[in-house]
C-alpha positions in Angstrom: 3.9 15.0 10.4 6.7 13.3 7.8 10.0 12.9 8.4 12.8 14.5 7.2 13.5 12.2 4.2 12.9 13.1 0.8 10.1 11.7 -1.5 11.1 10.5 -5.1 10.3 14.1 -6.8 11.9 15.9 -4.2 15.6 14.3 -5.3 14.8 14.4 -9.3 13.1 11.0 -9.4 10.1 12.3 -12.1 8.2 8.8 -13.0 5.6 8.5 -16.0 3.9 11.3 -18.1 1.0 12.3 -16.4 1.2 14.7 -13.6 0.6 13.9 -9.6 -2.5 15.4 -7.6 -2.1 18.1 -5.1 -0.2 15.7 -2.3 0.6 13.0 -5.0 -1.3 10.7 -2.0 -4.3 8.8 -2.5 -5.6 11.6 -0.5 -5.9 13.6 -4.3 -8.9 11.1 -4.8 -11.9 13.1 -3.1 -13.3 12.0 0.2 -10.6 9.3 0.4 -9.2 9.6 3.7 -6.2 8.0 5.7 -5.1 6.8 9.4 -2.1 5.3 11.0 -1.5 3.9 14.1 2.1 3.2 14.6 2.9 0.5 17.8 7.1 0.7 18.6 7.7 -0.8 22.6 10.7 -2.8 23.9 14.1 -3.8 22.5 16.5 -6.7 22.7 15.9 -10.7 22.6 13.1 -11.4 21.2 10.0 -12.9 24.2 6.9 -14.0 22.0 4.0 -12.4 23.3 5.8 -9.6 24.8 8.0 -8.2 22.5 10.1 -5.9 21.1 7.1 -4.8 18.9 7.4 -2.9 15.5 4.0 -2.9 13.6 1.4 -1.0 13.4 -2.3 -0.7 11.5 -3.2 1.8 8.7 -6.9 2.5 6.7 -8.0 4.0 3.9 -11.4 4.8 4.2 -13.1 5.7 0.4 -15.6 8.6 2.1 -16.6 10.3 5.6 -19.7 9.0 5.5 -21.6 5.5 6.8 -20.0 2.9 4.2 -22.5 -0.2 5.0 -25.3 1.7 4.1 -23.6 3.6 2.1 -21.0 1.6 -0.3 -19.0 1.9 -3.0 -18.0 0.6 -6.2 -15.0 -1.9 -5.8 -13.0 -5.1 -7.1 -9.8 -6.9 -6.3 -6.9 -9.2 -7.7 -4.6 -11.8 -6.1 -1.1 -11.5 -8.0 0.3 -14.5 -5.7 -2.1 -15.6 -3.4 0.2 -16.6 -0.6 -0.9 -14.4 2.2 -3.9 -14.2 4.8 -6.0 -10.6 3.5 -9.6 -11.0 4.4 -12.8 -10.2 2.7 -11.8 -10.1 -1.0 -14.1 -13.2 -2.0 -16.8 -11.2 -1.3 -15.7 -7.7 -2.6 -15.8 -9.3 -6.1 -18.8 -11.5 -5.8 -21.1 -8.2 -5.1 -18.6 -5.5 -6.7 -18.5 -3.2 -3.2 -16.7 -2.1 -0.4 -18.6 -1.8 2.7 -16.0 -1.4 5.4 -12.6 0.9 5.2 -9.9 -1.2 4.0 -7.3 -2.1 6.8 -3.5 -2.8 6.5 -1.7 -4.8 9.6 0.5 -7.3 10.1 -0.4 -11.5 9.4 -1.4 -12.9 12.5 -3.4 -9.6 13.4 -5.6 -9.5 10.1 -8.5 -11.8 12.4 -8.3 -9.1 15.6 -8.6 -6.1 13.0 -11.2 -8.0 11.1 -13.3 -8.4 14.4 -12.6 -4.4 15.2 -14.2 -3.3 11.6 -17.4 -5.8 12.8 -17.4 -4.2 15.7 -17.1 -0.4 14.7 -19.4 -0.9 12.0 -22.3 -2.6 14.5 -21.5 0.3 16.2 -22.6 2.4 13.9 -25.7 -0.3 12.3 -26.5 -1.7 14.8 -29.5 -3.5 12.7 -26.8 -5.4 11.1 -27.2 -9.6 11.7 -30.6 -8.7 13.0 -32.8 -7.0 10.9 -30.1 -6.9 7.8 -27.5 -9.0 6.8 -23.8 -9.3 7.8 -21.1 -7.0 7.5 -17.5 -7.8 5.0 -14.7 -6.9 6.9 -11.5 -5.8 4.3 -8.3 -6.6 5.7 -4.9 -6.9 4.1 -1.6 -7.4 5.7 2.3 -8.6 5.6 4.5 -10.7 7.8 6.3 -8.3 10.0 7.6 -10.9 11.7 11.1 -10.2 11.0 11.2 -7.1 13.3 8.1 -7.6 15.2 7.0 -9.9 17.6 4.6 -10.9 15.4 3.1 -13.9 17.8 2.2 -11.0 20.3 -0.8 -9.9 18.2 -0.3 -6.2 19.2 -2.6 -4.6 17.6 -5.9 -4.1 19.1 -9.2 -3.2 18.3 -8.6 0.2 19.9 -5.8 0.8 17.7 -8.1 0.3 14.7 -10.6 2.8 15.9 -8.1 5.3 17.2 -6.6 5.0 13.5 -9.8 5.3 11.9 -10.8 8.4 14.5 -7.3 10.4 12.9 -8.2 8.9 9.5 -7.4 12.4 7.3 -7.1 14.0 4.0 -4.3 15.7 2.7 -0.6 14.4 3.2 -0.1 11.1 4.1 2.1 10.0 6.5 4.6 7.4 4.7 7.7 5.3 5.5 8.2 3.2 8.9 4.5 4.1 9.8 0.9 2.0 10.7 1.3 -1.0 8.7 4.4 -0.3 7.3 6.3 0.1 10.9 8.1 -3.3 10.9 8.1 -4.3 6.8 10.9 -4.2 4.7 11.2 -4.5 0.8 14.2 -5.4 -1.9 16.7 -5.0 0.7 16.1 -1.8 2.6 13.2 -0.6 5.1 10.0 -0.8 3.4 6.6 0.8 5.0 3.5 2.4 3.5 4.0 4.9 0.3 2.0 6.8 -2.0 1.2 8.8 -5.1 -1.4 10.1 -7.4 -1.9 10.8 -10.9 -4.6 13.3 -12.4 -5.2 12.8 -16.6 -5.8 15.7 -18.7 -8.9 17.2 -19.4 -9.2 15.3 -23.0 -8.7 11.9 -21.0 -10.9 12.3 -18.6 -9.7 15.0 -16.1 -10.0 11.8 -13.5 -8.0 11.0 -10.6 -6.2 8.2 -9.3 -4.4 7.7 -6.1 -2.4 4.5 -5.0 -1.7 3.4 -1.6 1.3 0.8 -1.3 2.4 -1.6 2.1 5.6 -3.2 0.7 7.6 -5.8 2.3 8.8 -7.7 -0.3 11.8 -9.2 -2.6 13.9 -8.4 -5.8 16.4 -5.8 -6.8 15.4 -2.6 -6.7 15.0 -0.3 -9.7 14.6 3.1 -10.4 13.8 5.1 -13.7 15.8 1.8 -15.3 18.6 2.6 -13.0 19.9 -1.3 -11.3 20.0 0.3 -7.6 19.9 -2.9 -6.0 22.5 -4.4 -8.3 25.2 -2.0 -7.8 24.6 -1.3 -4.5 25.1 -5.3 -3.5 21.2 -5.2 -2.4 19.9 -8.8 -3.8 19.1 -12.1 -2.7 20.0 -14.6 -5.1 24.0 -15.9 -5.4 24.7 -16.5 -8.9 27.5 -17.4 -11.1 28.1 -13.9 -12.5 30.1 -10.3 -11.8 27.1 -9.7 -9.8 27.4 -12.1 -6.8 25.8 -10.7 -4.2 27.2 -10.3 -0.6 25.8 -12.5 2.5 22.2 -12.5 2.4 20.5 -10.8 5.2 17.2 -11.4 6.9 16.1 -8.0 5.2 17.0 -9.3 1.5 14.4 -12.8 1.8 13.1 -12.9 -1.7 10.0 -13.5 0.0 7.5 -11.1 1.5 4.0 -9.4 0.2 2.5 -6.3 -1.4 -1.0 -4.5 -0.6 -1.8 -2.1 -3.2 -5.1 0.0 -2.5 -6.0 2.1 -5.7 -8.8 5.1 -5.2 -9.9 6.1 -8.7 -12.9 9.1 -9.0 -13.4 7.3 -12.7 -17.1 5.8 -13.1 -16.1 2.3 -12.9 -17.9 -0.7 -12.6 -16.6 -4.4 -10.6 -15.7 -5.0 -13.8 -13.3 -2.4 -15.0 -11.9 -1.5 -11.3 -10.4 -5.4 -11.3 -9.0 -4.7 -14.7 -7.7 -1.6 -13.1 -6.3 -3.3 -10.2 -4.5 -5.8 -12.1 -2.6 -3.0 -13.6 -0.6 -2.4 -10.2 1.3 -5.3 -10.9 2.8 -3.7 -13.7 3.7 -0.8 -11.5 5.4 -3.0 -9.1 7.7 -4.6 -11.8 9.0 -1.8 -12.9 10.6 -1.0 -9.2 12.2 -4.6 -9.3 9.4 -6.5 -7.5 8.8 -10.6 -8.9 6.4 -12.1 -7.6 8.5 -14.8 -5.7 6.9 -17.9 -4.2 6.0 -16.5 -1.0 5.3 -13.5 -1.5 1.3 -12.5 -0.9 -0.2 -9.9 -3.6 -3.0 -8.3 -3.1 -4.5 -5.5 -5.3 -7.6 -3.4 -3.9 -9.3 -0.8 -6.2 -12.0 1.3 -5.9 -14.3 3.9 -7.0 -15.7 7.2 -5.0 -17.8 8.6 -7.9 -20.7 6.0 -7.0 -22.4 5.4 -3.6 -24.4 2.0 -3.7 -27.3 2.0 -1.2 -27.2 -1.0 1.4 -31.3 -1.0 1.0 -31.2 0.4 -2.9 -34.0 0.0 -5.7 -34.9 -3.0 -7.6 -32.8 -1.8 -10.3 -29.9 0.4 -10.9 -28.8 2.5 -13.3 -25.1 3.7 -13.6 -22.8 5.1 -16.0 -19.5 4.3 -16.7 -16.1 4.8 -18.9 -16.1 3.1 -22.2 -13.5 0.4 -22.4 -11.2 2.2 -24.9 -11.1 5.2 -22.4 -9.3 3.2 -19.9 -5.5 2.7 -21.2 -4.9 6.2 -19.3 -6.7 5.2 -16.3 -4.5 1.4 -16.5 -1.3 3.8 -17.6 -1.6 6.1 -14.4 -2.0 3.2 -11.6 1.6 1.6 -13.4 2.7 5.1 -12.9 1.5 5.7 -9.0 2.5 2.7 -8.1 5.8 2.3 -9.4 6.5 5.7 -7.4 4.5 5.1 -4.7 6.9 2.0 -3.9 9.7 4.3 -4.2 8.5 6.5 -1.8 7.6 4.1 0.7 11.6 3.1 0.7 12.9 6.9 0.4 10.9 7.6 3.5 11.2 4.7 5.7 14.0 5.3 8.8 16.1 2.5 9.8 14.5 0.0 12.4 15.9 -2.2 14.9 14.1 -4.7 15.7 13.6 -8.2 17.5 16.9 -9.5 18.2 18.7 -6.4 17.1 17.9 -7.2 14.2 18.3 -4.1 11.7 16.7 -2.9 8.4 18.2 0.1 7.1 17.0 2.8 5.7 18.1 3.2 2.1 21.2 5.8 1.6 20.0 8.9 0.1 23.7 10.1 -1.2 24.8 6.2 -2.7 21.3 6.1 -4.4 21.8 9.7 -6.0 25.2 8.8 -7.1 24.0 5.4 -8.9 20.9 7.0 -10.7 23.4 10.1 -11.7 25.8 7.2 -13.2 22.7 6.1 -15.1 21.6 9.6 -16.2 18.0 8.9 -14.7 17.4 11.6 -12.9 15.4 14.6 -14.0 17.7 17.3 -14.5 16.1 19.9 -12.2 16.5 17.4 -9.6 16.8 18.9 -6.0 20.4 17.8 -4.5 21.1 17.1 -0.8 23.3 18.6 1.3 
């Protein structure tokens, strides 16, 4: 299913304390499930409406089962709100997720929006007739570098056929789904992930983190400047580290969706305070925040399933406030390295215009975080 390209632990990069689930994927989360559908047609000169296209749409979908009637826990957090995700006003007025959440590209958030309506009348069809309306969650980035972004390629089809191969277990990362046409700090960017499980005294809980990343900085690893020394930035400064001409792949500018599953009893509350947290992850890989980039932090919770038509009351349990530094300390942690992995993974993409994103250089990397000393020492070496 993957590509050939290493993951961060499989070349020594070891990030945080605690120790990654089963696929160190989202997927460790129980129930949480994950689809891609990747669109790649035509080359050359760009013709708006036709092509070349690179995009694609990826979901996460929190359980199996029917998530209007049956929903879950949820909250989210805009880092930098410039960017077009739909449905979030809502997901923290009521504190749910009744939809899967779906990654595209900008100017296809409002078709994938209208296919989640649409599958999930499919399967209610009571709803905006004898119940109330469905909350579509879409996030997305501007592709629109490689893709023919005005072409609006992706389709409701392509949202149900993504949903249909929706899956546990590895996840499919790098130029993939939502990810296909994205790049971030430089490089290729694309869809990445990883997991963290906390000990038994901490909670034995599980968090997974799903990343889209298209966005702008210098890239860091383990503290190790890889953007810096290898000439990856976008800013010309008076200094020794004046970097070379800027290319279309090293904007400053671009956005981050982060989608965090968590099996933790969390309420609205404490899932936005856990989102949050993915900022800090982000930082640490060399991501800023620039003017326009659009971040967007989804978390949720399996553990809980809210009932569309529930009691008068309810009555849940959740965490205690001072058990959650090791829940906020493991989202820093998968998301820092699910960034990485989204750039290890991604393959070089030529796009609209010939226009090129390359995938990072495994060997240049290794030697800069060797020159740093920050890789683990029973790192795996490449041939």
């Amino acid at each position: 299913m993957n590509n050939s390209r290493p993951r961060a632990r499989d070349i020594g990069i070891d990030i945080g304390i605690f120790v990654p689930g089963r696929w160190n994927a989202i997927t460790d989360v129980g129930d949480v499930k994950v689809g891609h559908v990747t669109l790649i047609k035509g080359e050359g000169k760009l013709v708006p409406g036709q092509g070349p296209v690179r995009t694609g749409v990826t979901v996460i979908l929190p359980h199996d089962g029917n998530l209007f009637q049956e929903k879950v826990p949820a909250a989210s957090y805009v880092f930098n709100g410039f960017g077009k995700s739909i449905g979030l006003h809502q997901v923290n007025e009521l504190g749910n997720l009744e939809t899967p959440i779906a990654l595209t590209n900008t100017l296809c958030a409002p078709l994938v929006a209208d296919a989640l309506i649409e599958w999930s009348i499919r399967n209610n069809p009571e709803i905006g007739i004898n119940t109330g309306t469905v909350n579509p969650v879409v996030g997305e980035v501007n592709d629109g570098m490689l893709n023919d972004i005005q072409g609006r390629h992706v389709r409701k089809e392509h949202v149900f056929e993504a949903i249909t191969r929706a899956e546990s277990g590895p996840v499919e990362e790098g130029s993939v789904g939502a990810g296909t046409g994205s790049s971030c700090m430089g490089w290729k960017g694309g869809i990445g992930t990883s997991s963290r499980v906390l000990p038994y005294n901490l909670g034995g809980y599980t968090v997974g983190v799903l990343v889209q990343t298209n966005f702008g900085g210098i890239l860091t690893i383990c503290g190790a400047p890889v953007g810096r020394e290898l000439g990856r930035y976008s800013f010309k400064c008076d200094s020794r580290y004046d970097a070379p001409e800027i290319k279309d792949s090293e904007s400053p500018d671009g956005s981050v969706m982060v989608i965090v599953a968590c099996d933790a009893p969390l309420d609205h509350r404490q899932l936005q305070r856990l989102a949050k947290r993915a900022g800090l992850g982000l930082a640490r890989t060399g991501f800023f925040g620039s003017n326009g980039s659009g971040d967007f932090f989804i978390a949720f919770s399996t553990i809980e399933r809210i009932l569309h038509n529930g009691p008068l009351t309810l009555q849940t349990e959740v965490v205690s406030n001072d058990s959650m530094s090791a829940l906020f300390l493991a989202v820093v942690e998968a998301t820092e390295e699910a960034v990485i992995n989204s750039i290890l993974k991604a393959t070089t993409v030529i796009g609209r215009d010939e226009r090129t994103c390359d995938a990072i250089d495994i060997h240049q990397l290794l030697q800069v975080m060797k020159k740093y000393n920050a890789l683990n020492r029973n790192e795996t070496i490449l041939p």
